[in-house]
C-alpha positions as CSV (number, residue, x, y, z in Angstrom):
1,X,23.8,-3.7,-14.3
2,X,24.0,-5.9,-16.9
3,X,20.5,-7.3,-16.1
4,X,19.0,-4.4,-15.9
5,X,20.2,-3.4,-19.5
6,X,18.9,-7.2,-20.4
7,X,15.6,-6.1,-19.0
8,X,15.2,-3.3,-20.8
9,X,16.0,-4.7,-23.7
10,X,12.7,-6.9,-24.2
11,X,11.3,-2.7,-23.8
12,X,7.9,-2.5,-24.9
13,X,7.7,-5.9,-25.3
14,X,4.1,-7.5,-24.6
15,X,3.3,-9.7,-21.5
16,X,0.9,-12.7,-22.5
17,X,-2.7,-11.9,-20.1
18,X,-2.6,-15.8,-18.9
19,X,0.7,-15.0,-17.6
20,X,-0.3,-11.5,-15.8
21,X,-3.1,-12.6,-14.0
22,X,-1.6,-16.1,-13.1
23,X,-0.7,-14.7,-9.6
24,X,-1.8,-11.3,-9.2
25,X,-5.5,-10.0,-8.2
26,X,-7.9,-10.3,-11.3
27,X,-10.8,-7.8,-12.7
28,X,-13.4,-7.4,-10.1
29,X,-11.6,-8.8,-7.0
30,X,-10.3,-6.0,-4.4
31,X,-7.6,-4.5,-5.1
32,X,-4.8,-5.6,-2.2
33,X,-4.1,-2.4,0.1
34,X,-1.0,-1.4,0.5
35,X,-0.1,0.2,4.0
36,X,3.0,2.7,5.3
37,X,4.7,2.9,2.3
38,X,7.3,5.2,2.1
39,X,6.9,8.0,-0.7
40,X,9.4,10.6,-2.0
41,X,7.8,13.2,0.2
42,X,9.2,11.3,3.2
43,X,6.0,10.6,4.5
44,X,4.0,6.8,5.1
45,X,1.3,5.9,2.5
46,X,-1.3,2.9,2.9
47,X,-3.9,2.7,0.3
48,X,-6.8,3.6,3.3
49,X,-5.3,7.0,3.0
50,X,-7.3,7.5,-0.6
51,X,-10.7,6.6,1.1
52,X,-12.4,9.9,-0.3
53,X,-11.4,9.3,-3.7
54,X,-13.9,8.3,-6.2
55,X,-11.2,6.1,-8.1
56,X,-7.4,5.2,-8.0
57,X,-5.0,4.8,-10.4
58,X,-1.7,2.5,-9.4
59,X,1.0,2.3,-12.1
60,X,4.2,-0.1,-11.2
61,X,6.9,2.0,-12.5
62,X,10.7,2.8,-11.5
63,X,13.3,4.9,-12.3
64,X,15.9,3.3,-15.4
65,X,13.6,1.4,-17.3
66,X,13.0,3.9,-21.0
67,X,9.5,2.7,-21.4
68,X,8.7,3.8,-17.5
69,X,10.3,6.9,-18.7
70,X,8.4,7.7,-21.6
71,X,5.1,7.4,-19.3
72,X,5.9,9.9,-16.8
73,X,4.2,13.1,-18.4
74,X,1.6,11.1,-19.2
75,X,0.8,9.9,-15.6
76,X,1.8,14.3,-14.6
77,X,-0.9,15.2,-17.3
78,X,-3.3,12.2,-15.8
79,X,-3.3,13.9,-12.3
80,X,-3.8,17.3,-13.5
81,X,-6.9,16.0,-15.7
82,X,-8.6,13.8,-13.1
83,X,-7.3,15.8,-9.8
84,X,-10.9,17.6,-9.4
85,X,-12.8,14.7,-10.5
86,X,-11.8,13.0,-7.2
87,X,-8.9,10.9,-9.3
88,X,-5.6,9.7,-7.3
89,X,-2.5,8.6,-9.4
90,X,0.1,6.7,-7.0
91,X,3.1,5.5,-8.6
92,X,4.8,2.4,-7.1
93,X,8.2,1.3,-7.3
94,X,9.0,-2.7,-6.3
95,X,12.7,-2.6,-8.3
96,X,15.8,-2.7,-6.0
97,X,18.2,-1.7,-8.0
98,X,20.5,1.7,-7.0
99,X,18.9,3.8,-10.1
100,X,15.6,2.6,-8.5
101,X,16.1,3.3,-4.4
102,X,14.7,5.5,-2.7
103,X,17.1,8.4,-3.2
104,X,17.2,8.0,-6.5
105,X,13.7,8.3,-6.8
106,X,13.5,11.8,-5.1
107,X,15.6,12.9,-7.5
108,X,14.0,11.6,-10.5
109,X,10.1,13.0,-9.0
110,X,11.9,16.5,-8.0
111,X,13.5,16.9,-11.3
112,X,10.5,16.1,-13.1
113,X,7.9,17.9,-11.1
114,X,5.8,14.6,-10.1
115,X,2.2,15.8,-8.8
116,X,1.4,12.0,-7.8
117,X,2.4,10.1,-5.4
118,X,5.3,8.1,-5.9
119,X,6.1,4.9,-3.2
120,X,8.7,2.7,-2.7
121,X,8.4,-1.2,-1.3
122,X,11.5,-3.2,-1.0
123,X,10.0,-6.0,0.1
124,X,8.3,-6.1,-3.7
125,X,5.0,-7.5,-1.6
126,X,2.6,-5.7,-3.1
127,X,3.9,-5.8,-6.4
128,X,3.5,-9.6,-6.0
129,X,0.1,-9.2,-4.6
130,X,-1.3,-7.1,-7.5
131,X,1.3,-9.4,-9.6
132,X,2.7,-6.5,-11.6
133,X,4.9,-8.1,-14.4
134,X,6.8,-5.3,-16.0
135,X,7.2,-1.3,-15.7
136,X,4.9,0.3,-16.6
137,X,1.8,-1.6,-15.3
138,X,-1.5,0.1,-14.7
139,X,-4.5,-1.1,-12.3
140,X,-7.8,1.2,-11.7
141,X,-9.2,0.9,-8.5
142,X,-13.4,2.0,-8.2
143,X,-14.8,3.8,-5.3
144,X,-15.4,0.2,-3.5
145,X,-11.6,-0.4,-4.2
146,X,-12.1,-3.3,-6.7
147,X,-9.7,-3.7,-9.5
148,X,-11.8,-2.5,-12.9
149,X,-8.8,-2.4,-15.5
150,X,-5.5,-4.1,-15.6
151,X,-2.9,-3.7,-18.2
152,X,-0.9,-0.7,-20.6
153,X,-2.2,2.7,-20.3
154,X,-2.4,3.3,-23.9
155,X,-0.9,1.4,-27.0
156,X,2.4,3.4,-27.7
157,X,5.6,4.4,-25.8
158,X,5.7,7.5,-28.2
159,X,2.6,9.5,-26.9
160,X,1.6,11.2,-29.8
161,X,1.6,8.1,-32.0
162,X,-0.7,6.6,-29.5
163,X,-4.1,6.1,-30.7
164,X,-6.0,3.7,-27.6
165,X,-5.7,5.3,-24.6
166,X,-7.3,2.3,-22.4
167,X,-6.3,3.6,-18.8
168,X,-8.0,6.8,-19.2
169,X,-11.0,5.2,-21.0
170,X,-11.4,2.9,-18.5
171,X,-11.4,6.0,-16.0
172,X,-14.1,7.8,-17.8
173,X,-16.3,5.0,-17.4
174,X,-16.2,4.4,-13.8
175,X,-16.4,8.3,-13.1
176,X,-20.0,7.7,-15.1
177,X,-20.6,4.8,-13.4
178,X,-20.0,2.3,-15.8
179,X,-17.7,-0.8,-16.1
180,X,-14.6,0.4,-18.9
181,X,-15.2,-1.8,-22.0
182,X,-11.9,-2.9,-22.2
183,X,-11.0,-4.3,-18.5
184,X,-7.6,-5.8,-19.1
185,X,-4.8,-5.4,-21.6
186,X,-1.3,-6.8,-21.9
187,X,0.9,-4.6,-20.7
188,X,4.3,-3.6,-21.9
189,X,7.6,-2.5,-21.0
190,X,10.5,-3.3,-18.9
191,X,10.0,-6.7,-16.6
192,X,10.1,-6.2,-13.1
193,X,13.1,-7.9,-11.4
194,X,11.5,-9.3,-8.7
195,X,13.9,-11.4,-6.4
């Protein structure tokens, strides 16, 4: 537990870019697919599931970290907004601590309405692959699957004090057909306990 609590104590707490990218996929490679994925729905997941969609969102989040937390109706009010604009949100959880299970995270999506996906890998794999350094951590996918943003999805944990909202700009710009203007961003929150 105590880890955990250390964790989150370095909340909202920038990553360095050199140090995201040093192992993870970079801007304009494609995006590593992840395949049968359990979600809180019970069903399998694999990223060749979203084939139709013109874009994908994938945040790294979990379940105890605050910063996660204070993301979630922000990612509920994402996939209302971009839901008819061919948009899918998935939410991926890599942490294996017992607030961040599996069961735990049914209870956390049922009691807080999620309308995206939200997957859990124990192995951590493809948070390794994408190399996801803390919670929350956002990469857009385009319609060829090719990571076109990495980074935070806006610059405050308090939403209405936040005044860049990079994720969804970057969004807007692929849905015109354009490359986002900002492609990466440190992100911040809680690190990923990876192990």
């Amino acid at each position: 537990m105590k880890t955990w609590l250390a964790a989150c104590a370095l909340a909202f707490v920038a990553i360095p870019t050199s140090s995201v990218f040093a192992d993870g996929v970079e801007v304009g490679a494609k995006a590593p697919a992840w395949v049968d994925l359990e979600g809180v729905d019970s069903e399998r997941h694999s990223l060749a599931d979203l084939e139709k969609a013109k874009a994908v969102v994938v945040v790294f989040t979990c379940n105890h970290c605050p910063v996660a937390k204070a993301y979630e109706e922000r990612l509920i009010e994402l996939q209302k907004d971009y839901s008819d604009k061919g948009v899918e949100v998935v939410a991926i959880n890599v942490n294996n601590g017992k607030a961040d299970k599996l069961p735990a995270m049914k209870e956390r999506a049922k009691e807080k309405e999620f309308t995206f996906a939200y997957l859990y890998d124990p192995s951590q794999e493809i948070g390794r692959e994408y190399g996801a350094t803390v919670t929350p951590h956002a990469f857009l996918l385009d319609g060829e699957r090719n990571v076109v943003y990495v980074g935070a999805i806006d610059d405050s944990m308090k939403a209405d004090k936040a005044k860049e909202h990079y994720l969804r700009d970057a969004l807007d710009a692929v849905l015109a057909g354009k490359s986002p203007e900002t492609a990466s961003t440190p992100p911040a929150g809680c690190g990923i306990q990876y192990e």
